[in-house]
C-alpha positions as CSV (number, residue, x, y, z in Angstrom):
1,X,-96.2,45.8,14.5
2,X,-94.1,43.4,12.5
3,X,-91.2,42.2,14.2
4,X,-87.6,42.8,13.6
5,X,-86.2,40.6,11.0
6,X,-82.7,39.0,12.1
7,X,-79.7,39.1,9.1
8,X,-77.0,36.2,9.9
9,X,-73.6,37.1,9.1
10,X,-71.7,34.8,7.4
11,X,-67.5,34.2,7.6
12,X,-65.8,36.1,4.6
13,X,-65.0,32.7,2.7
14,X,-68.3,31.6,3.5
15,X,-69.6,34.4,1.5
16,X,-67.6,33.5,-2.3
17,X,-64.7,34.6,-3.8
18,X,-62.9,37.8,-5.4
19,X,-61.1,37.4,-8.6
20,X,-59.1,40.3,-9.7
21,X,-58.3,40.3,-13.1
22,X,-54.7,40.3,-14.0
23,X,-55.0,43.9,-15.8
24,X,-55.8,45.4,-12.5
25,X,-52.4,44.4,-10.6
26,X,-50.7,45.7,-13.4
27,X,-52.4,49.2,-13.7
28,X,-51.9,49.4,-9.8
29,X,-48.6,48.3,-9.9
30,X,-47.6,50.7,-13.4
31,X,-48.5,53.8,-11.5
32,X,-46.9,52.4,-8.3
33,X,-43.7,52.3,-9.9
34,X,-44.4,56.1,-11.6
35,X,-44.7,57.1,-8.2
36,X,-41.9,55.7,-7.1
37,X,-39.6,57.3,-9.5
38,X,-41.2,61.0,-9.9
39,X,-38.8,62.5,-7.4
40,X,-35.8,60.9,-10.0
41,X,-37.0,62.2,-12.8
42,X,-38.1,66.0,-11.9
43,X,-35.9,68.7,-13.3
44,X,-34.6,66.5,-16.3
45,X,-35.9,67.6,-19.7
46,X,-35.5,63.8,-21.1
47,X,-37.6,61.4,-19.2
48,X,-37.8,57.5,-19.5
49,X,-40.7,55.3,-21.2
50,X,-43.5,54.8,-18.8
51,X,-42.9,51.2,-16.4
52,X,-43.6,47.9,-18.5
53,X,-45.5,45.1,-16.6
54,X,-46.2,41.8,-16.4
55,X,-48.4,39.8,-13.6
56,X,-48.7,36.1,-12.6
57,X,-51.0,35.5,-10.6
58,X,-51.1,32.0,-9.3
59,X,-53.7,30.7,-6.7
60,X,-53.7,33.2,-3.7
61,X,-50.6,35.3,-4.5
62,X,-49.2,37.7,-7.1
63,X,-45.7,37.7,-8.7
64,X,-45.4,41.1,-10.3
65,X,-42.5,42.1,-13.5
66,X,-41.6,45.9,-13.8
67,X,-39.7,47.1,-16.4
68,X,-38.6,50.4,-16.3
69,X,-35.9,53.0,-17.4
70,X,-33.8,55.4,-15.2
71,X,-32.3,58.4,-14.9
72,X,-28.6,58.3,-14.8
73,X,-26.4,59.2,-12.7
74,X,-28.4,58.1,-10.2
75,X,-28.4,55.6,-6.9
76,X,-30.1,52.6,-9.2
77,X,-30.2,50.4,-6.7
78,X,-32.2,52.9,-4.1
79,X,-34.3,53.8,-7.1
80,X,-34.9,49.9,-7.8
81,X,-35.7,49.0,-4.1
82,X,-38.2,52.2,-4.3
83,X,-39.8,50.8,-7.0
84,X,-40.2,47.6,-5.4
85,X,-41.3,48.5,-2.3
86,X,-43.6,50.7,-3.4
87,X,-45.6,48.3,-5.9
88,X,-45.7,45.3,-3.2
89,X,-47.7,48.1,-0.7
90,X,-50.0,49.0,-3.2
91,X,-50.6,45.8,-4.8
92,X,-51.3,43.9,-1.7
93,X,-52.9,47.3,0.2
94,X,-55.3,48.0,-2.7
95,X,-56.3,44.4,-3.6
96,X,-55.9,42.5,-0.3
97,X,-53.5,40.1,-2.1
98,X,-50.0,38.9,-0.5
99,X,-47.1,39.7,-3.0
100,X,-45.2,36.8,-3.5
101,X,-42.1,38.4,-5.2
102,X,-41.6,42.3,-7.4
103,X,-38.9,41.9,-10.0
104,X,-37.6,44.9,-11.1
105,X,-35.4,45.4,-14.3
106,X,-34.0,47.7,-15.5
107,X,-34.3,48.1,-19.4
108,X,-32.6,50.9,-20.2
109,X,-30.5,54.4,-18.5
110,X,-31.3,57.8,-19.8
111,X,-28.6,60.0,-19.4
112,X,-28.9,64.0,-19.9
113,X,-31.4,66.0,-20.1
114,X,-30.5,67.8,-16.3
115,X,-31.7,71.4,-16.3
């Protein structure tokens, strides 16, 4: 009978690094911020241009830029703060990595189109 053969665990950062690629915080944070708005734009026949953005990633944090446009008349700033909240969760829930800053800007108000 063979004996049992003994695995050593090593510490996380003993083990290497993750490197997520740059494309990857921006699709998570893109549909993050589509989230985020569906309940503003449901029941309007025009709808806005899906969210523009842009990631730094520096060492072991992310900065993320979302551009998006919004329904008007609305509560901009509660739709902004959605938005924001929203992508730092799922950024740094999905990816393990701390969210540094979410700037949000808005590019553009689409009136009409309420059914």
């Amino acid at each position: 009978m063979a004996a049992p053969t003994t695995t050593t665990r090593r510490e996380p950062a003993a083990r290497g690094r993750l490197r997520v690629a740059d494309r990857v915080y921006a699709r998570i944070a893109a549909r993050a911020a589509r989230e985020a708005l569906a309940d503003a734009w449901t029941g309007r026949t025009a709808k806005g241009a899906p969210p523009a953005v842009s990631v730094a990633a520096p060492g072991s944090t992310v900065t993320v830029r979302v551009a998006v446009e919004l329904p008007f008349p609305a509560d901009l700033a509660a739709l902004a703060r959605a938005v924001r909240e929203r992508v730092a969760v799922q950024v740094a829930g999905l990816t393990g990595t701390r969210v540094s800053e979410v700037v949000v800007v808005v590019e553009r108000l689409v009136t009409g189109g309420v059914s």
